[in-house]
N, C-alpha and C positions, 0 to 999 in steps of 0.2 A: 424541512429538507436537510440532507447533509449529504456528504460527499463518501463515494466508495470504489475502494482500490482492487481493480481488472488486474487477471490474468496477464498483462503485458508487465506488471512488476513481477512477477514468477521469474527466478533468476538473473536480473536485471537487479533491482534492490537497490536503486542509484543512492535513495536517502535526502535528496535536495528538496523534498518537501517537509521534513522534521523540521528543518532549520527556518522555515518562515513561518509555519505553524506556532498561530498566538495561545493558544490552548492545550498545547499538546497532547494530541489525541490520536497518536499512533503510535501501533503495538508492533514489536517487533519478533518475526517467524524465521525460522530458520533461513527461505530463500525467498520471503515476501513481507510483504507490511500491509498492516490494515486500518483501516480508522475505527474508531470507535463512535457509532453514531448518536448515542448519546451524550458525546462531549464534546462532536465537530457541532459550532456554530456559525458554519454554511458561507464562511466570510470567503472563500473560493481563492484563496489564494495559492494554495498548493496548487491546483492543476494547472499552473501555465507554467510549475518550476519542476515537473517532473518529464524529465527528458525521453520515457518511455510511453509517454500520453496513457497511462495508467489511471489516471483519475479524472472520475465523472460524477457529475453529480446523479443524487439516486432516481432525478427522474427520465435518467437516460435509461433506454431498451437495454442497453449491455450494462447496468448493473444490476437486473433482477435476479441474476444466479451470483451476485458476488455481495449482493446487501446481507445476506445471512452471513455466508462466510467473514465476514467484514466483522461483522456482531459477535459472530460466535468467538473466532480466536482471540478478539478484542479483550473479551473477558478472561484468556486461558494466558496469553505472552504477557508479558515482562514492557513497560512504556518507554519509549525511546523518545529524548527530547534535542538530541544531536547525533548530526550525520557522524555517520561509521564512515568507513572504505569500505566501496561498492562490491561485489565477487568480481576477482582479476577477469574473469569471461563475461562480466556483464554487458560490453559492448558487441559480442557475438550472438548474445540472448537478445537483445536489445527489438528486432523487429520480428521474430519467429513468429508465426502464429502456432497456438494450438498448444501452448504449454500448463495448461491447467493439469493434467498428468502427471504432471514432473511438481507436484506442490506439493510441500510438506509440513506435517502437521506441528514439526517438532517447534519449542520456543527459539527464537534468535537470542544472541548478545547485545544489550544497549549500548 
């Protein structure tokens, strides 16, 4: 099992999960982050430090449309092993539903 980051990190991008991450296993997207499921070892600590309830583990029903995307940019972004600054709007993004529209494929900055 491993853990995968939902649509509710889409423009949010708090980052308070890199920094308790023992393995660092998340890649960083222009307006999202992902894990990379080959190198989360399931220790579940990120999801109670991410303030956008973004992360679930893969055997929840709302990660089966985000475990590919989780894998695939995993392998395409750039590894981020400490928190950024979050986008100055991430707490207006913060509870929207429906933002998978607004993802972008481009790499983030570590």
């Amino acid at each position: 099992m491993t853990y995968v980051v939902l649509e509710n990190c889409i423009k949010c991008k708090y980052m308070d999960c890199v920094e308790v991450c023992p393995v660092d296993c998340f890649y960083v997207g222009e307006n999202m982050l992902v894990i990379h499921p080959d190198e989360c070892i399931d220790c579940g600590v990120c999801e109670p430090e991410c303030p956008a309830e973004a992360i679930v583990p893969d055997s929840d029903d709302r990660a089966v449309e985000y475990a590919e995307l989780n894998r695939t940019y995993a392998g395409q972004w750039p590894n981020i092993t400490r928190k950024g600054e979050p986008p100055a709007d991430a707490d207006e993004w913060k509870d929207k539903p429906g933002k998978r529209e607004l993802f972008s494929a481009e790499p983030g900055t570590p």
